[in-house]
C-alpha positions in Angstrom: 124.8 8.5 73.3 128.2 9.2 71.9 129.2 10.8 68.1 131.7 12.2 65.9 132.1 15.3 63.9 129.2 13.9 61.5 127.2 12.1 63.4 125.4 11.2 67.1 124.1 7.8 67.6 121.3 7.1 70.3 118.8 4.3 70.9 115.7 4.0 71.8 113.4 2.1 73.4 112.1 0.3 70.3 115.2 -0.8 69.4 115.9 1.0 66.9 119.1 2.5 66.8 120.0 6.2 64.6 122.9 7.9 63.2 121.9 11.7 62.9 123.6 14.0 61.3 124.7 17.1 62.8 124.4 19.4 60.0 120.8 18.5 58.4 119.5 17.5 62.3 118.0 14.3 60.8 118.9 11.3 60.8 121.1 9.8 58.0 120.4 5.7 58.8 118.8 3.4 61.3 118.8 -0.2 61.8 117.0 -2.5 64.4 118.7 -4.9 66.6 117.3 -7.5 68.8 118.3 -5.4 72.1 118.1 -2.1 73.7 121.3 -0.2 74.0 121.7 0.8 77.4 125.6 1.9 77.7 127.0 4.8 75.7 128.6 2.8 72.6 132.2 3.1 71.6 133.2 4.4 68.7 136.8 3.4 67.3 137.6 4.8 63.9 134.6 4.2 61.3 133.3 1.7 64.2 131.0 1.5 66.6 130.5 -1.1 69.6 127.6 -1.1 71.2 126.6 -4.0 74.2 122.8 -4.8 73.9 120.5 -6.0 76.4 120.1 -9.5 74.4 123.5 -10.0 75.7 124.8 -9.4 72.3 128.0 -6.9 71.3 127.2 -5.3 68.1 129.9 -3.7 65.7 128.2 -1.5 63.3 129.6 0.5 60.6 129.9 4.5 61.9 128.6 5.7 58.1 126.3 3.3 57.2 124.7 1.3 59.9 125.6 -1.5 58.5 126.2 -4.9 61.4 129.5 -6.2 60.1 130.2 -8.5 63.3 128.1 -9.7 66.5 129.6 -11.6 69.5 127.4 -13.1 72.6 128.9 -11.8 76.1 127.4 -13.4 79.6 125.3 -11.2 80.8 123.3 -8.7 80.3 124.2 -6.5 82.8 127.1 -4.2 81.5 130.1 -1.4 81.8 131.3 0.6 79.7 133.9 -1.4 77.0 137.4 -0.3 76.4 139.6 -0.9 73.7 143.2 -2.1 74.2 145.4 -2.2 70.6 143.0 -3.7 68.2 140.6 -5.4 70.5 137.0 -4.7 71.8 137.1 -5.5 75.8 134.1 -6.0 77.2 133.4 -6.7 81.4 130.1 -7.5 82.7 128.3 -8.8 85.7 129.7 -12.0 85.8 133.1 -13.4 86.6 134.3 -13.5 83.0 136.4 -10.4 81.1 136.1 -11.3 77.6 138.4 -9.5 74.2 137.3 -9.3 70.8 139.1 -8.9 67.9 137.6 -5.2 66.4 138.1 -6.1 62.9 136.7 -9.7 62.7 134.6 -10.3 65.9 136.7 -13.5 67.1 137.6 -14.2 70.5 140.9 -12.6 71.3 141.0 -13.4 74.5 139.8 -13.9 78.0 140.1 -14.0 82.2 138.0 -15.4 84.3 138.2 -13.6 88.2 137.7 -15.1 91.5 134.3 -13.0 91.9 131.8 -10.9 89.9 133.3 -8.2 87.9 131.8 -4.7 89.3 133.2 -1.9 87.1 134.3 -1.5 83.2 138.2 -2.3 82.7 140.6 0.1 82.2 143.5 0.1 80.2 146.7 1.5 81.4 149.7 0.8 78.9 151.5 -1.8 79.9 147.8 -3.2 82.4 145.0 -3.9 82.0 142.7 -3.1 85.2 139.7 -4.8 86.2 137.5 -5.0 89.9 135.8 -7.6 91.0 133.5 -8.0 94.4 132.9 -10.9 96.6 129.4 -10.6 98.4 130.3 -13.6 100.6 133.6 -12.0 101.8 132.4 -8.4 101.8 135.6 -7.2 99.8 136.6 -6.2 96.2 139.8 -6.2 94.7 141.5 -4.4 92.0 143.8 -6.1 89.9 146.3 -5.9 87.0 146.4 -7.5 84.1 149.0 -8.1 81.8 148.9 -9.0 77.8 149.9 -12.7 77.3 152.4 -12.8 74.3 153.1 -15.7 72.7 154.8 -16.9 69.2 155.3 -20.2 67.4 156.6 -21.7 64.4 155.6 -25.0 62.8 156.7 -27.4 59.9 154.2 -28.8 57.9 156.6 -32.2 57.6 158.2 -33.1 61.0 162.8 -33.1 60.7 164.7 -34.8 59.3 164.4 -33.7 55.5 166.6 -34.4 52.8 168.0 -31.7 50.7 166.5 -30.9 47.8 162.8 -30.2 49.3 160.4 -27.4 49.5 159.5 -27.4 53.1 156.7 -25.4 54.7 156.6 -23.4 57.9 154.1 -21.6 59.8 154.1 -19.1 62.6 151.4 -18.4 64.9 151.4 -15.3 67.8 149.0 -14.1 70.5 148.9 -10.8 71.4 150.2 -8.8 68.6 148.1 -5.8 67.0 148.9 -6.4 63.2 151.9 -8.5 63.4 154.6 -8.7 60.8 156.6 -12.0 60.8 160.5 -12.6 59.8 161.7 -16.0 59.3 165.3 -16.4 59.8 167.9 -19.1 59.6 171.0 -20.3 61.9 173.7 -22.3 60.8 177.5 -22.7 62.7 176.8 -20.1 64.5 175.7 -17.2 61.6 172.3 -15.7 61.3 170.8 -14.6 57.9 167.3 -13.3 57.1 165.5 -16.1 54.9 162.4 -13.7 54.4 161.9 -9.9 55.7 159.6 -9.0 57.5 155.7 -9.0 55.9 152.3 -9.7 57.0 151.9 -13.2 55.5 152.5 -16.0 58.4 153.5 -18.8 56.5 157.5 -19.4 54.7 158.4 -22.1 52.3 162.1 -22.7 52.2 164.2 -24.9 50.0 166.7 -27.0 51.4 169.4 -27.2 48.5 172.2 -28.4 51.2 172.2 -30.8 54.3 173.0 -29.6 57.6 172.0 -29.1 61.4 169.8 -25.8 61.1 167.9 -23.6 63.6 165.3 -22.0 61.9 163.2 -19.3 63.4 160.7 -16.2 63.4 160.8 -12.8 64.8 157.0 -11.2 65.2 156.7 -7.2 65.3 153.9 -5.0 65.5 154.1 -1.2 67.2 154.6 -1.9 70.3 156.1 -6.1 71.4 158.9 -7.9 69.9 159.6 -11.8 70.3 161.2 -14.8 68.6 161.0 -18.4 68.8 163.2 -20.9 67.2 163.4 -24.9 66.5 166.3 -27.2 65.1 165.7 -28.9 62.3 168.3 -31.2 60.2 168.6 -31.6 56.8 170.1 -34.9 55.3 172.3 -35.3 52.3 169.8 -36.6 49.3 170.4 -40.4 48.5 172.7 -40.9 46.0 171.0 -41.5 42.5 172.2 -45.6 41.4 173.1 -45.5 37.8 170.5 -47.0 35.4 171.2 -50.5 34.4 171.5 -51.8 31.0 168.8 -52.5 29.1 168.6 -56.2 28.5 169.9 -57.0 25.0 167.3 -58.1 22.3 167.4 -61.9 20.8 169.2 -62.0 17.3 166.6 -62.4 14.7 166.8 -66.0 13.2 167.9 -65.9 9.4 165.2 -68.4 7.5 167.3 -70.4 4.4 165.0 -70.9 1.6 165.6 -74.0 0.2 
């Protein structure tokens, strides 16, 4: 069971699953999923998680009831979840820790341990702790976890380019909670922003002079900061060869009448 200052939500054994209101003590909508919910759910602004006995995480709306996501996990056996930035993490009785992205439902991420995970993870900024057991060995170990942070930047046409076209880039990052992304430009030595930061990945740039460039990105969010960069060279356009003449047209004959 777990609630807010409007409502409590509890299963049952049916499988139905309520949102009840405080004040009129009845309750306000109920849906039924495929599993019984055994672990309190988690509730995360107007969201709630909830782990199922069909080995299913649910991700229903706090107000309505409403499933907006669902995501297999790999077993049914399960600890409480946790969430870390703008993930869903979820550890159950297997060897595999899985993260899901609370807004969307996709796989953020995952770690597989050396034995069967025995408790719910817990999330101390900057680790992420997780225990796991070994029957055979008779032991269990704690360990730390640390966010993998990555960032990239892509052309969509491969250098060299000559100067004069629009050329495509696009960054992708892993680990960021709402990432903002600022493409910037090196040349000789000086750095200028070619686009401030926003939330749109993706940067078209016009190349109106050649050039050995370093082009790169910078990717924010609340919390991490990190930058990659690639060279890329632009080449002097070919030089346009002046049109040639059109061939001159045959004199018209002039016909004598006799």
């Amino acid at each position: 069971m777990a609630g807010n200052d409007r409502l409590v939500f509890f299963g049952t054994e049916a499988r139905d699953y309520y949102g009840l209101s405080i004040t009129r003590r009845k309750p306000k909508w109920k849906v039924r999923l495929s599993g019984q919910i055994l672990v309190d759910p988690l509730i995360s602004g107007r969201r709630l998680f909830a782990l199922g006995t069909n080995s299913v995480l649910y991700c229903l709306s706090c107000s309505g009831g409403d499933i907006i996501w669902w995501a297999n996990v790999p077993a049914r056996k399960t600890y409480d979840l946790e969430i870390v930035g703008g993930d869903v993490v979820v550890s159950t009785l297997s060897a595999v820790l899985l993260a899901f992205d609370a807004k969307t439902g996709k796989k953020a991420g995952d770690f597989k341990a050396p034995a069967e995970l025995r408790a719910n993870a817990v999330w101390i900024d900057p680790y992420l702790l997780v225990s796991d057991y070994d029957p055979k060995a008779g032991a269990g170990k704690i360990r730390y976890l640390r966010k993998d942070v990555r960032v990239a930047l892509a052309p969509q046409k491969p250098s060299p380019r000559t100067a004069g076209e629009e050329l495509n880039f696009t960054a992708s990052q892993v680990g960021f909670f709402e990432p903002k992304f600022e493409f910037f430009i090196k040349l000789g030595g000086e750095r200028s922003v070619a686009r401030p930061a926003s939330e749109k990945p993706t940067w078209a740039w016009y190349a109106d002079k050649p050039g050995d460039f370093i082009l790169g990105v910078k990717v924010t969010d609340a919390k991490e900061t990190m930058e990659t960069e690639i060279p890329f060279v632009i080449e002097k356009a070919p030089d346009k060869k002046p049109d040639a003449p059109a061939p001159a047209k045959p004199a018209k004959k002039e016909i004598k009448k006799k």
